[in-house]
Biopython code that builds the backbone (N, CA, C, O; Angstrom):
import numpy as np
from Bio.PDB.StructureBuilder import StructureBuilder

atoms = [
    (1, "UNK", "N", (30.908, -4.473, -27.200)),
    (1, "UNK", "CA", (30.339, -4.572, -28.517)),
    (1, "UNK", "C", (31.232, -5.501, -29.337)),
    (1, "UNK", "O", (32.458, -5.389, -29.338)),
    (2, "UNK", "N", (30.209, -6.912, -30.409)),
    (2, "UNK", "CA", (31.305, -7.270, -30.734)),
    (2, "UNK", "C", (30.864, -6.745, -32.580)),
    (2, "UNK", "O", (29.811, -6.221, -32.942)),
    (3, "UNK", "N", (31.746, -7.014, -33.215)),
    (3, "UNK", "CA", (31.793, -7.019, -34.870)),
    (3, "UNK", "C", (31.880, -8.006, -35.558)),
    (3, "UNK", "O", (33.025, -8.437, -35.423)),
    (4, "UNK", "N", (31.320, -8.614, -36.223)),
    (4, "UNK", "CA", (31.554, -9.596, -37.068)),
    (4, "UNK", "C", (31.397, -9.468, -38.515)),
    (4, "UNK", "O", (30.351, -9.017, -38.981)),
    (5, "UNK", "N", (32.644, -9.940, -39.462)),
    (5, "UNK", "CA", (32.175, -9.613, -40.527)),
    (5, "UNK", "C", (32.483, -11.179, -41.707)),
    (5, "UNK", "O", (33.627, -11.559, -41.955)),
    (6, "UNK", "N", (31.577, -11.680, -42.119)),
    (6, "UNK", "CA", (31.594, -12.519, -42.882)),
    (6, "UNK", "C", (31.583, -12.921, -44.728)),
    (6, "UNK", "O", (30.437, -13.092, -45.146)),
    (7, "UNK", "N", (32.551, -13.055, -45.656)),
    (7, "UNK", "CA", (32.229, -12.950, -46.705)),
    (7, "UNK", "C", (31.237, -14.094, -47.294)),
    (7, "UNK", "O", (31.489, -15.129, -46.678)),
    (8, "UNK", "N", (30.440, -14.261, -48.031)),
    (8, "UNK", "CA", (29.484, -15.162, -49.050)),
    (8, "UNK", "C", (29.364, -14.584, -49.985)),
    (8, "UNK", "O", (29.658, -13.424, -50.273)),
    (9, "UNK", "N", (28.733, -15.697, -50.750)),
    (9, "UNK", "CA", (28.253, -15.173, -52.401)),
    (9, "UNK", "C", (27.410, -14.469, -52.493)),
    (9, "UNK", "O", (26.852, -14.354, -53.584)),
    (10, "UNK", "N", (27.068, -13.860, -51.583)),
    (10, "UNK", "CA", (26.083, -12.622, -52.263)),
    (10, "UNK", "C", (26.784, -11.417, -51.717)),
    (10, "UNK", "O", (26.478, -10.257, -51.993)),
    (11, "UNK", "N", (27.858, -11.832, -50.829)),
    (11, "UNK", "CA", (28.685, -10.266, -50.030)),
    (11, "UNK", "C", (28.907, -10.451, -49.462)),
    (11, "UNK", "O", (29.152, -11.628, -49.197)),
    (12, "UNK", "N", (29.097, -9.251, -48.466)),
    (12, "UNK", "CA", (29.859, -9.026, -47.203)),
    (12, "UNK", "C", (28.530, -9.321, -46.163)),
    (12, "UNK", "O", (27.488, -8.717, -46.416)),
    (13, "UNK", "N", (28.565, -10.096, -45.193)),
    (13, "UNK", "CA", (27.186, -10.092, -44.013)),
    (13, "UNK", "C", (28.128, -9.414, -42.558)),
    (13, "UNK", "O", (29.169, -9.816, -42.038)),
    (14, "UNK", "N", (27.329, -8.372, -42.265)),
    (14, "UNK", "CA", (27.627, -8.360, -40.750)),
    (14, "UNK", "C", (27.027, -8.272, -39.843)),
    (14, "UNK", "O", (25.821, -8.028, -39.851)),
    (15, "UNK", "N", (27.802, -8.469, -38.705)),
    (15, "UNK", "CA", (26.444, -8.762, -37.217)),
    (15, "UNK", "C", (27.223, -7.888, -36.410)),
    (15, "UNK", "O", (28.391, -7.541, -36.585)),
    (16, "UNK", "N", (26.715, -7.687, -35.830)),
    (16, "UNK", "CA", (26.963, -6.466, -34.533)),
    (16, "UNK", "C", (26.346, -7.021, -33.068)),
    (16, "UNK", "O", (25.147, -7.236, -32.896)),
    (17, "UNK", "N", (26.718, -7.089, -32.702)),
    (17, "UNK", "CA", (26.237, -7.391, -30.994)),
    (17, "UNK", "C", (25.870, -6.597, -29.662)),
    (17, "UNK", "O", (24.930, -6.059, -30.248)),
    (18, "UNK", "N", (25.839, -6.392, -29.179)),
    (18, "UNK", "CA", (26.028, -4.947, -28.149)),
    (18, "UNK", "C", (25.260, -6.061, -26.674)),
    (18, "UNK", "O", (24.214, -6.685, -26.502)),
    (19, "UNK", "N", (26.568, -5.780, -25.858)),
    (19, "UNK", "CA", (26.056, -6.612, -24.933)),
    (19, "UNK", "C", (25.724, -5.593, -23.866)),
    (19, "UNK", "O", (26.574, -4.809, -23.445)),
    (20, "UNK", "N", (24.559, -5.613, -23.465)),
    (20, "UNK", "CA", (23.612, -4.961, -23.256)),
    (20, "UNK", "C", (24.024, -4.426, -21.666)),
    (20, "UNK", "O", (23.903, -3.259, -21.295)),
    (21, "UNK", "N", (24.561, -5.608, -20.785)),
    (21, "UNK", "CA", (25.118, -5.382, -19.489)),
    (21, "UNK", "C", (25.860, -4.128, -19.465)),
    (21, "UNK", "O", (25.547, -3.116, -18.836)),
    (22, "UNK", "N", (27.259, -4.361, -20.497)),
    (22, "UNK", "CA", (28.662, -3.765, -20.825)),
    (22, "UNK", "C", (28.118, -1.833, -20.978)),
    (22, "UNK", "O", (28.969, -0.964, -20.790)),
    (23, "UNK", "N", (26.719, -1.475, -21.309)),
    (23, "UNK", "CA", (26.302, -0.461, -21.526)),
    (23, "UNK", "C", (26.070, 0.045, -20.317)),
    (23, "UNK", "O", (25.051, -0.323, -19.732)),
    (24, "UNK", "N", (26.889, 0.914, -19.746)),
    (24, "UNK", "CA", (26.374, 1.899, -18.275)),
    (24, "UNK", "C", (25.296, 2.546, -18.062)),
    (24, "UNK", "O", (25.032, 2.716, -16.872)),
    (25, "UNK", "N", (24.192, 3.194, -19.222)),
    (25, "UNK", "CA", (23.771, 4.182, -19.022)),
    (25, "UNK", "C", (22.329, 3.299, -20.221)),
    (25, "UNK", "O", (21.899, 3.976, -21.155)),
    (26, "UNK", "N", (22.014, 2.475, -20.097)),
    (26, "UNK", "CA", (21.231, 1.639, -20.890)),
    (26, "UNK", "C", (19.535, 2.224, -20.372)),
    (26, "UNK", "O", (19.162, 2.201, -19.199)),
    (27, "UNK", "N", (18.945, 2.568, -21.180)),
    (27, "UNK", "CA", (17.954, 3.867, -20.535)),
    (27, "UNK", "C", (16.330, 2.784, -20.421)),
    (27, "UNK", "O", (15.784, 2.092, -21.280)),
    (28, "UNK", "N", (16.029, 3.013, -19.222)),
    (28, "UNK", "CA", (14.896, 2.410, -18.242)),
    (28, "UNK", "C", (14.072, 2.011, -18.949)),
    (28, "UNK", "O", (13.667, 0.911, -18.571)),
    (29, "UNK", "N", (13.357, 2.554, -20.278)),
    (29, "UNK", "CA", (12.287, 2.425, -21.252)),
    (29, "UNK", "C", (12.776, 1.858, -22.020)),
    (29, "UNK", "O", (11.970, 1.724, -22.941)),
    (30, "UNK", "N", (14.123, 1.170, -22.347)),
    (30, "UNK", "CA", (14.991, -0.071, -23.381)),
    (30, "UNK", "C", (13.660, -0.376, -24.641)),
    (30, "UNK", "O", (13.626, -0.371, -25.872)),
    (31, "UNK", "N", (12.611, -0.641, -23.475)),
    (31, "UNK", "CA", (11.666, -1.923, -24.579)),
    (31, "UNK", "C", (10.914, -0.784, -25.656)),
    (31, "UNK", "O", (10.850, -0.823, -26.885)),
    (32, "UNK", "N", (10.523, -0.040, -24.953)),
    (32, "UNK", "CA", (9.618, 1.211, -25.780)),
    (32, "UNK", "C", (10.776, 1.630, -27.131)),
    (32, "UNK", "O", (10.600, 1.333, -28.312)),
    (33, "UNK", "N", (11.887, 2.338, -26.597)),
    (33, "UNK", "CA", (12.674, 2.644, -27.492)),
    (33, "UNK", "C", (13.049, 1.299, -28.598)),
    (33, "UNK", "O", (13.429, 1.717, -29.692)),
    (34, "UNK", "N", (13.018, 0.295, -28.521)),
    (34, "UNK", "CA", (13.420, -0.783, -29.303)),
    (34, "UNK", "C", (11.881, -0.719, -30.276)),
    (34, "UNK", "O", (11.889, -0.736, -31.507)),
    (35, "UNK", "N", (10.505, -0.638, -29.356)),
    (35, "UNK", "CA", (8.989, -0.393, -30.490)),
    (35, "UNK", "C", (9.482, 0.419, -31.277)),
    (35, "UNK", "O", (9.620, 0.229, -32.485)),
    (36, "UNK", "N", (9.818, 1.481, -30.618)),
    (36, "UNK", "CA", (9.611, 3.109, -31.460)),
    (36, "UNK", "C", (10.469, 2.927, -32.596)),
    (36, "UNK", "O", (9.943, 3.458, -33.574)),
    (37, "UNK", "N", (11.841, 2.267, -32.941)),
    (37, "UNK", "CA", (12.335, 1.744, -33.701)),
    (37, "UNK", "C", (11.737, 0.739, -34.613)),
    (37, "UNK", "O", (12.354, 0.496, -35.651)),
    (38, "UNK", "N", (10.712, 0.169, -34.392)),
    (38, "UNK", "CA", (10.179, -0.977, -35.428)),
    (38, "UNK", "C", (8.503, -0.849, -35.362)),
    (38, "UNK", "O", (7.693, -1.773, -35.437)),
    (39, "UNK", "N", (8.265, 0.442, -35.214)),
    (39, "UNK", "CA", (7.393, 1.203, -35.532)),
    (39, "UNK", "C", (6.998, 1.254, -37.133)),
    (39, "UNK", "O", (5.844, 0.975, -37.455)),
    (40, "UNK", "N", (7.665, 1.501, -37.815)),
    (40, "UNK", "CA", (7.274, 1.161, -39.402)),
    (40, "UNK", "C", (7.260, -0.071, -40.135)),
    (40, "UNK", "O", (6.993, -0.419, -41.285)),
    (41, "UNK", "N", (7.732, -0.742, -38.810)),
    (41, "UNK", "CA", (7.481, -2.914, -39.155)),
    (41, "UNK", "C", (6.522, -3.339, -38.410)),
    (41, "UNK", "O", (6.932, -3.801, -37.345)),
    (42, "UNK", "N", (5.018, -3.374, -38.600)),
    (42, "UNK", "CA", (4.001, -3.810, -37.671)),
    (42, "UNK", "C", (4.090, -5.580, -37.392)),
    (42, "UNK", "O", (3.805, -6.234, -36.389)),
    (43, "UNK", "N", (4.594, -5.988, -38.702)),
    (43, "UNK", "CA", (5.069, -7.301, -38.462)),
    (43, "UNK", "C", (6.151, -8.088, -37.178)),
    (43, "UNK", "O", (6.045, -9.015, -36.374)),
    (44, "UNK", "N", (7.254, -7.020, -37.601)),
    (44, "UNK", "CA", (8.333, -6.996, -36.307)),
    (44, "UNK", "C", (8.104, -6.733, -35.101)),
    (44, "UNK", "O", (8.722, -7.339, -34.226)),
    (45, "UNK", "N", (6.901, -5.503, -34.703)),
    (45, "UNK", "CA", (6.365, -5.338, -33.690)),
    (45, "UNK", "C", (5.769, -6.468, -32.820)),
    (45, "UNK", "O", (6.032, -6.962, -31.724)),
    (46, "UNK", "N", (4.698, -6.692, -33.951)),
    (46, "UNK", "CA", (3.747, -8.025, -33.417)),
    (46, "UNK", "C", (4.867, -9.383, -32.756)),
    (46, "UNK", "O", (4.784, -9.883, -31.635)),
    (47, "UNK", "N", (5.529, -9.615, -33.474)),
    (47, "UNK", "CA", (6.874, -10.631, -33.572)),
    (47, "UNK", "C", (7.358, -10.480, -31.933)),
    (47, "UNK", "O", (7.428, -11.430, -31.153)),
    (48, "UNK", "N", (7.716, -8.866, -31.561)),
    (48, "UNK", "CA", (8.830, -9.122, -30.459)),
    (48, "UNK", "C", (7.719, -9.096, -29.677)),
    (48, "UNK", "O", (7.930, -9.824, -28.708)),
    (49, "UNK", "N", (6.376, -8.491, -29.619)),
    (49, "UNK", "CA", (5.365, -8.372, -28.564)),
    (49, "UNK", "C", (4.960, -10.386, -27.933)),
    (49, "UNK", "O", (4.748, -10.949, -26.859)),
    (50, "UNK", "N", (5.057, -10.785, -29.421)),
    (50, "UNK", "CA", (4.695, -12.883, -29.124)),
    (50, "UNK", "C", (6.056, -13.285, -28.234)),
    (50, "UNK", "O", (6.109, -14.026, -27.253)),
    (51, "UNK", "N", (7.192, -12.520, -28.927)),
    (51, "UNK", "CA", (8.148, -13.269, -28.213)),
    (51, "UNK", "C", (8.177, -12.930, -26.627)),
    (51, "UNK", "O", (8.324, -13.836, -25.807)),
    (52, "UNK", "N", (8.031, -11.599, -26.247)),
    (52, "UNK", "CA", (8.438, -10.743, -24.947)),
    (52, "UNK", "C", (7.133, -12.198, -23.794)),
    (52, "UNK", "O", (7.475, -12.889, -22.835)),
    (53, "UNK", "N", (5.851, -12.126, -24.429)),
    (53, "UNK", "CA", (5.134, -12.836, -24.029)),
    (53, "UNK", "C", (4.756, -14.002, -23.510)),
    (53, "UNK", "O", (3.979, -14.422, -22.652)),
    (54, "UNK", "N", (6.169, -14.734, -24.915)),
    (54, "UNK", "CA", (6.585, -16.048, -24.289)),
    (54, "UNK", "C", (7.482, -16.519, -23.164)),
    (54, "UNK", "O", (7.568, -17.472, -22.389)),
    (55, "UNK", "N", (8.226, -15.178, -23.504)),
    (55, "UNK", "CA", (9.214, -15.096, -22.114)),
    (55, "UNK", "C", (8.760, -14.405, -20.639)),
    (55, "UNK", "O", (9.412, -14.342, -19.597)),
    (56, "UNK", "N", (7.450, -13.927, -20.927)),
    (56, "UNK", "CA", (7.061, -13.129, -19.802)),
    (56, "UNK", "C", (7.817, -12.265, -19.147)),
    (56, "UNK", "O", (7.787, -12.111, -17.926)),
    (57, "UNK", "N", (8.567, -11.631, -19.968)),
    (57, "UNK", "CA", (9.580, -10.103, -20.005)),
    (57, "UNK", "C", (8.735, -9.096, -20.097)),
    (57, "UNK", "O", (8.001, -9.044, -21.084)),
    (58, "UNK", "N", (8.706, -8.675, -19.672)),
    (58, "UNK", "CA", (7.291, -6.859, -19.638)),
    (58, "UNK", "C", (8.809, -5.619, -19.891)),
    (58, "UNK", "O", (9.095, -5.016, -20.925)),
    (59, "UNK", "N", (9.380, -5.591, -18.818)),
    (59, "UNK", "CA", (10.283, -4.779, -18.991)),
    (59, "UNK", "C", (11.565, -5.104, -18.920)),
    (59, "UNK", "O", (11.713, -6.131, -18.258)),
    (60, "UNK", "N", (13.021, -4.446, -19.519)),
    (60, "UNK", "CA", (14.078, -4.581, -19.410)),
    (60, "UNK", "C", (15.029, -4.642, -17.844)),
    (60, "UNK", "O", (16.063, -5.292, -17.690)),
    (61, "UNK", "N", (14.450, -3.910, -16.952)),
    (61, "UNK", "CA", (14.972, -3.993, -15.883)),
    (61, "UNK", "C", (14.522, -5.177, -14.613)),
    (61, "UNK", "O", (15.216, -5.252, -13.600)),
    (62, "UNK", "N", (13.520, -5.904, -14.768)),
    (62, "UNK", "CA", (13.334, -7.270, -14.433)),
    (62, "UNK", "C", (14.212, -8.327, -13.957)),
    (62, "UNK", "O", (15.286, -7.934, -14.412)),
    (63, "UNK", "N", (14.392, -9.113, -13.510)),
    (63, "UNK", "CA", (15.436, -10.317, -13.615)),
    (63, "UNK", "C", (14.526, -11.094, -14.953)),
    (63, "UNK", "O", (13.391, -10.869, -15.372)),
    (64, "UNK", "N", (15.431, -11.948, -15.325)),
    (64, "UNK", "CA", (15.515, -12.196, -16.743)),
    (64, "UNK", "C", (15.812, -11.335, -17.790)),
    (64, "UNK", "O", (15.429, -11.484, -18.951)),
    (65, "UNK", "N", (16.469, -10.474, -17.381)),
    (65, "UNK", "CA", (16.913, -8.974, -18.132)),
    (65, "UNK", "C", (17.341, -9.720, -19.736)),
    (65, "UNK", "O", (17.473, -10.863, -20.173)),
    (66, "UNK", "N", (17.441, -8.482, -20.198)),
    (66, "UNK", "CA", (18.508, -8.690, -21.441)),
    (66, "UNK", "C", (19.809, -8.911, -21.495)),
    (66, "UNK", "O", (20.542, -8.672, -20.535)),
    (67, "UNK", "N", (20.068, -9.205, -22.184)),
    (67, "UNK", "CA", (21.498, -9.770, -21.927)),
    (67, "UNK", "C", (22.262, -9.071, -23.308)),
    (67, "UNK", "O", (23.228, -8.319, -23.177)),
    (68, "UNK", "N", (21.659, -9.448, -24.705)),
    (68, "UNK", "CA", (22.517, -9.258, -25.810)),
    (68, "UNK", "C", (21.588, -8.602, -26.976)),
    (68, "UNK", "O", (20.532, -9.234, -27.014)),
    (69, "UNK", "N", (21.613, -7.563, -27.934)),
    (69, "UNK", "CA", (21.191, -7.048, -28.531)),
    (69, "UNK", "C", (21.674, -7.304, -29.809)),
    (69, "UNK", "O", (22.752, -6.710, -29.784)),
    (70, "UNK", "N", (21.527, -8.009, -31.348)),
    (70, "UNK", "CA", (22.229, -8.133, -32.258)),
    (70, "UNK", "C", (21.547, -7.751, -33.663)),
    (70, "UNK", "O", (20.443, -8.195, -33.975)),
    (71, "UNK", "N", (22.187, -7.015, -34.364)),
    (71, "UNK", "CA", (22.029, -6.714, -35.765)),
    (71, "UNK", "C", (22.806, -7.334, -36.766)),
    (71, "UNK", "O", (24.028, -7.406, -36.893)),
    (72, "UNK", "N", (21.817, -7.798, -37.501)),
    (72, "UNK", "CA", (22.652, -8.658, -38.584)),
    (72, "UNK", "C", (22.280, -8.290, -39.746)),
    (72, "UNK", "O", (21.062, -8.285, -39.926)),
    (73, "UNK", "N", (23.375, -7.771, -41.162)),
    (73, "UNK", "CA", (22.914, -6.820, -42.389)),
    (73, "UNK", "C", (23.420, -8.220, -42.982)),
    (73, "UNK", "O", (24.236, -9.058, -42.598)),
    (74, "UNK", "N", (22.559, -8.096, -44.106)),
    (74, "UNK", "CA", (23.310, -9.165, -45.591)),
    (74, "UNK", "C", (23.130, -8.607, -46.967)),
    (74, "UNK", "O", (22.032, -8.055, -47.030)),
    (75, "UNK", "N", (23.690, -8.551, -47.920)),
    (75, "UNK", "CA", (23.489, -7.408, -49.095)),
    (75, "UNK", "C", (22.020, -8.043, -49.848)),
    (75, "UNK", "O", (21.501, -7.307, -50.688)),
    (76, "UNK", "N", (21.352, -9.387, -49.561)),
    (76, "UNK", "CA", (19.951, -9.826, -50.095)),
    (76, "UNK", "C", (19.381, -9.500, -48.733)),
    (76, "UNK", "O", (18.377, -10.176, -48.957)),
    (77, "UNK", "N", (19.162, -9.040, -47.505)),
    (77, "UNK", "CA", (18.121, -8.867, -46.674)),
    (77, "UNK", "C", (18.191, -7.841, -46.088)),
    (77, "UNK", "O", (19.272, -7.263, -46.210)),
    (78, "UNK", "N", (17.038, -7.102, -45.145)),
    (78, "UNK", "CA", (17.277, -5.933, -44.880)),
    (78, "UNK", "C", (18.278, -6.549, -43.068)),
    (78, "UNK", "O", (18.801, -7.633, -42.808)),
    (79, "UNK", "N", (18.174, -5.481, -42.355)),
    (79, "UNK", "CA", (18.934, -5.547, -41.317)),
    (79, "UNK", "C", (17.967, -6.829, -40.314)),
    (79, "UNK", "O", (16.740, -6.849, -40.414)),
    (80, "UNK", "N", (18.571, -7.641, -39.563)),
    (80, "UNK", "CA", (17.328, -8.211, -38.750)),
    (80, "UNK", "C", (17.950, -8.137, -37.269)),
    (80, "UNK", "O", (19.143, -8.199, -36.972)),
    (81, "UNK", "N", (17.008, -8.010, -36.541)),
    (81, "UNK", "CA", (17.135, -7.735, -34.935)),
    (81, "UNK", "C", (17.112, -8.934, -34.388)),
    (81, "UNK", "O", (16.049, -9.555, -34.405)),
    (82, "UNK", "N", (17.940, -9.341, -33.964)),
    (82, "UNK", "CA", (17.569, -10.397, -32.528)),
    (82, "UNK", "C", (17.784, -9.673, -30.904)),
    (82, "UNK", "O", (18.494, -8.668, -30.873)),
    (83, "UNK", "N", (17.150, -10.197, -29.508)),
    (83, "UNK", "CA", (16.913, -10.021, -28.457)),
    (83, "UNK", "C", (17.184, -10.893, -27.998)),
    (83, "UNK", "O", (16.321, -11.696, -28.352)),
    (84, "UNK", "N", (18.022, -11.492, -27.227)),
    (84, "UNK", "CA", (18.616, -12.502, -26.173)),
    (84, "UNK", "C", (18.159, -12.011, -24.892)),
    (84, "UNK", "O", (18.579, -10.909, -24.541)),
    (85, "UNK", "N", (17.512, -12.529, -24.274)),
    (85, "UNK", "CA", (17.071, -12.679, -22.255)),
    (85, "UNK", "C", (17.721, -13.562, -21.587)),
    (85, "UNK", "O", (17.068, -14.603, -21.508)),
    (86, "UNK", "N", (18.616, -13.606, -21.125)),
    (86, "UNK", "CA", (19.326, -14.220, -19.585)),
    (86, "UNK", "C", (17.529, -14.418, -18.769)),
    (86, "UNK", "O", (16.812, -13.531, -18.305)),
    (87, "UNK", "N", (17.275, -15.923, -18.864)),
    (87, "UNK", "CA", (16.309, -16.304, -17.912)),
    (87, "UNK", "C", (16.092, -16.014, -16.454)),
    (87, "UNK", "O", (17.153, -16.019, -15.830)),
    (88, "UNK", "N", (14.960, -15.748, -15.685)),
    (88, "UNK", "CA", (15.591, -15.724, -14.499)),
    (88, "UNK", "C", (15.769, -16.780, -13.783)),
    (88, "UNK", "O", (15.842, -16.711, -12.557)),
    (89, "UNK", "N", (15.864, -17.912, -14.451)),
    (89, "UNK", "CA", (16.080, -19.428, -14.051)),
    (89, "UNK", "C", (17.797, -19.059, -13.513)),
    (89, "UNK", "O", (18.287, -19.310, -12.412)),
    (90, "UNK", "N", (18.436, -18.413, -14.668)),
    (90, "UNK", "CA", (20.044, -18.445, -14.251)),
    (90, "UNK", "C", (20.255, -17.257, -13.136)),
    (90, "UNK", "O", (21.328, -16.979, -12.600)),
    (91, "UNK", "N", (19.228, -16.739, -12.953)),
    (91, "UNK", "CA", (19.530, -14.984, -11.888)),
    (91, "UNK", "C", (19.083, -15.834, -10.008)),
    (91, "UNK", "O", (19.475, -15.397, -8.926)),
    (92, "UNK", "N", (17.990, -17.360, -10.295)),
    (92, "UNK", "CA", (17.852, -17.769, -9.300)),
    (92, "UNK", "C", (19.243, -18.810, -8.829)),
    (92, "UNK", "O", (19.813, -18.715, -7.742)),
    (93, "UNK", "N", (19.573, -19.694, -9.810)),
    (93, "UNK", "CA", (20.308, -20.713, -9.478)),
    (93, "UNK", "C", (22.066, -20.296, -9.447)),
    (93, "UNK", "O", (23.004, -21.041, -9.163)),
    (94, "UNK", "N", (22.103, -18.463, -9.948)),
    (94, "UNK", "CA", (23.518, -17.710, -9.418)),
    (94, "UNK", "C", (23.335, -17.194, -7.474)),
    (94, "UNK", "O", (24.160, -16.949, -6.594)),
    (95, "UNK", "N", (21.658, -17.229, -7.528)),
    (95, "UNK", "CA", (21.617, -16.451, -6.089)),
    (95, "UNK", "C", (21.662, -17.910, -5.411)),
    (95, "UNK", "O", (22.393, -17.782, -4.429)),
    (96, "UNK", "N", (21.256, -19.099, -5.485)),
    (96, "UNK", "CA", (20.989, -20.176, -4.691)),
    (96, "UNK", "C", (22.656, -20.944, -4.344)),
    (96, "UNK", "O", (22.933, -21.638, -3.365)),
    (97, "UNK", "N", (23.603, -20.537, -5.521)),
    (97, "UNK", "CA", (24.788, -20.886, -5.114)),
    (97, "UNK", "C", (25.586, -19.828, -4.488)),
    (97, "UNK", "O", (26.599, -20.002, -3.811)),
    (98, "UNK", "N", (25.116, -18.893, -4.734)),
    (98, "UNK", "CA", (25.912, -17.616, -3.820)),
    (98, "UNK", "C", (25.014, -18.127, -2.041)),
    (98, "UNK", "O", (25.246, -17.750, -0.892)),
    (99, "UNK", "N", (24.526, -18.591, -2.311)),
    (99, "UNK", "CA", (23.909, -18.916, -0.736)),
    (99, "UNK", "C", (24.332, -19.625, 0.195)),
    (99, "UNK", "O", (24.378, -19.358, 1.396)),
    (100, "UNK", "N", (24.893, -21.251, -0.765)),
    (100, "UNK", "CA", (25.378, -21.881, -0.436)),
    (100, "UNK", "C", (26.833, -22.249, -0.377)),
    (100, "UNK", "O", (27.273, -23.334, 0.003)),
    (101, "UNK", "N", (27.568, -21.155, -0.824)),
    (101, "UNK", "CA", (29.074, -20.937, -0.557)),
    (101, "UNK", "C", (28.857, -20.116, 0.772)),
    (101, "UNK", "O", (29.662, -20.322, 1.680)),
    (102, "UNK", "N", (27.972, -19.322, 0.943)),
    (102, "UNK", "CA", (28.038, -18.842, 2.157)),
    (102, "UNK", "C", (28.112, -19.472, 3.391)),
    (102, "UNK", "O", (28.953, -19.270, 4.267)),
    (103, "UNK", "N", (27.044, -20.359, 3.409)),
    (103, "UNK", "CA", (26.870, -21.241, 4.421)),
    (103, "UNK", "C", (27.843, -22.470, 4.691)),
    (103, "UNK", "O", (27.801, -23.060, 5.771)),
    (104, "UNK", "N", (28.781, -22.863, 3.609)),
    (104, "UNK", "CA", (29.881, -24.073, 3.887)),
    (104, "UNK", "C", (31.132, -23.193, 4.432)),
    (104, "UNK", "O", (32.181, -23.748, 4.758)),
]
sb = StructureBuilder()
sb.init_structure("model")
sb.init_model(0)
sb.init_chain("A")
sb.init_seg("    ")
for serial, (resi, resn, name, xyz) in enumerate(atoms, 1):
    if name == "N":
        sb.init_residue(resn, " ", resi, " ")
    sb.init_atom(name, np.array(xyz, "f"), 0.0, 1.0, " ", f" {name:<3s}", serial, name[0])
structure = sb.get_structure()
C-alpha cells in the first residue's frame, strides 16, 4: 500500500494505492464487491461497466488481472476511484520470454 499526501490551495489531497497483487487474500468476487461499493453512483457504475468492456476484463482473476487499486480525496471533490489492469499483452510476452530463456 502506498500513501501519498500532497499540499495545494485548496488543501491537503491524498491518494492511496493498494497494490492489488501485494494483497494475499484478495476475495474472488473483487469486481462485484467494487459495484456493491458504487452502488449509490449509477454514474460510476455505468463508467467502470464502459471501461471493464473496453478492456474486456469480466473478472478479476483472468490474465489481464488487476494490478493497482487507487483512491484519491481532495478537500473540493469527493473521493475518486481509479482501476489499473496489467494487460494480458504483458502476462503473454512475460510467458513468451520465460520460454525462450528456457530453450537457449
Amino acid at each position: 500500500m502506498l500513501v501519498g499526501m500532497r499540499d495545494t490551495p485548496q488543501g491537503v489531497e491524498m491518494k492511496l494505492e493498494i497494490l492489488l497483487a501485494a494483497v494475499p487474500d484478495l476475495p474472488a468476487r473483487f469486481l462485484d464487491l467494487l459495484r456493491l461499493g458504487l452502488a449509490e453512483r449509477p454514474r460510476q457504475v455505468a463508467a467502470l461497466e464502459r471501461w471493464l468492456s473496453a478492456f474486456g476484463v469480466d473478472d478479476a482473476s483472468e490474465q489481464g488481472h488487476f494490478s493497482v487499486l487507487s483512491v484519491r480525496v481532495t478537500p473540493s471533490s469527493p473521493a475518486r476511484i481509479s482501476l489499473y489492469v496489467r494487460p494480458i499483452e504483458f502476462e503473454m510476452r512475460d510467458t513468451l520470454e520465460e520460454s525462450r530463456a528456457y530453450e537457449a
